[in-house]
N, C-alpha and C positions, 0 to 999 in steps of 0.2 A: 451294322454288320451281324446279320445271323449265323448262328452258331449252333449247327446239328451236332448229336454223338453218335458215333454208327459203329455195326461191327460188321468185318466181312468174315464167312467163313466158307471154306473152300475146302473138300472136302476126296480125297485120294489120289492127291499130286505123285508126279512120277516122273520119270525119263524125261518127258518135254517139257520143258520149261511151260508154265503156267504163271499167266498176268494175274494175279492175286486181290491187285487195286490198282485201279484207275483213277485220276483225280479228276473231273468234268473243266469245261474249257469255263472259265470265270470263278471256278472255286479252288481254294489252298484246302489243304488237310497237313492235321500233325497227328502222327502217328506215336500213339500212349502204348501201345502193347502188342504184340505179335508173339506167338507162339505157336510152336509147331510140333506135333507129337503123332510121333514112332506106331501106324498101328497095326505091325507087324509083331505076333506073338514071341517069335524066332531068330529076327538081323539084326544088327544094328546099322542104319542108316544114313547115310550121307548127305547133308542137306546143301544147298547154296542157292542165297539171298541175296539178290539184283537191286539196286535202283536204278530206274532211269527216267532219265532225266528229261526236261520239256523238249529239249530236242534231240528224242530219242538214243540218246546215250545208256549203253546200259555201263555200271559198275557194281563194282562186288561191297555189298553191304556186311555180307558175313559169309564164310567161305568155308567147304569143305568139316562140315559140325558132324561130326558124330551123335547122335543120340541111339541112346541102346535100348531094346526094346520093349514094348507098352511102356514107355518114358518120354518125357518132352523137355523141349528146350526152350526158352523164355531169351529172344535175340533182341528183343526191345524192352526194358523195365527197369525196374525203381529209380524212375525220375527223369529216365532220357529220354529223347524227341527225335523224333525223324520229322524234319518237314519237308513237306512234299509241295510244289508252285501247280499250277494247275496242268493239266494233261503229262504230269509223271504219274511214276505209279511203282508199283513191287510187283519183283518177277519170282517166284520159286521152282528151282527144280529140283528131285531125292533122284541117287544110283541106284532105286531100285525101284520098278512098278507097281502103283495105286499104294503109297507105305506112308503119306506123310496127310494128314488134317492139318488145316489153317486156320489160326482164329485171330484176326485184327484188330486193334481197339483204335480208332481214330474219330479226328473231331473237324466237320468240315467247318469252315469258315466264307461266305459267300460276302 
């Protein structure tokens, strides 16, 4: 069983929801870290964090965050696991236009 580490970063999420990660059809991933930070000098932002699921289910991961500005929020860490089965993935979308960076830490497993 191969075992990558990968990071996704995604980079001035907004209004529309944005697929953040994709999991490939044959590989699981666990998701070590997500973080999402504010880079609006001036708002504070409202974030909400999707799974969904292999058959396309979306649900709410993490809902309605505040983070205030040039600051980040840390919605997966020290020690927790998001697993993800193949073809889920994380959705994000911020209330306000191009205001949020994404950085992933996840570990495929094939």
């Amino acid at each position: 069983m191969p075992t990558v580490f990968k990071n996704a970063v995604i980079n001035n999420v907004g209004t529309e929801p944005v697929d953040v990660l994709q999991i490939p059809e044959g590989v699981r991933a666990t998701v070590v870290g997500c973080n999402l930070a504010n880079t609006s000098d001036y708002d504070t932002v409202v974030v909400n964090v999707y799974v969904i699921d292999e058959n396309s289910t979306q649900g709410n991961y993490v809902r309605s965050v505040p983070i205030p500005p040039a600051s980040s929020a840390k919605v997966v860490t020290q020690g927790e696991r998001l697993i993800l089965p193949a073809t889920a993935g994380l959705r994000i979308e911020s209330d306000t236009e191009d205001s949020v960076d994404v950085v992933i830490s996840y570990v495929e497993i094939s």
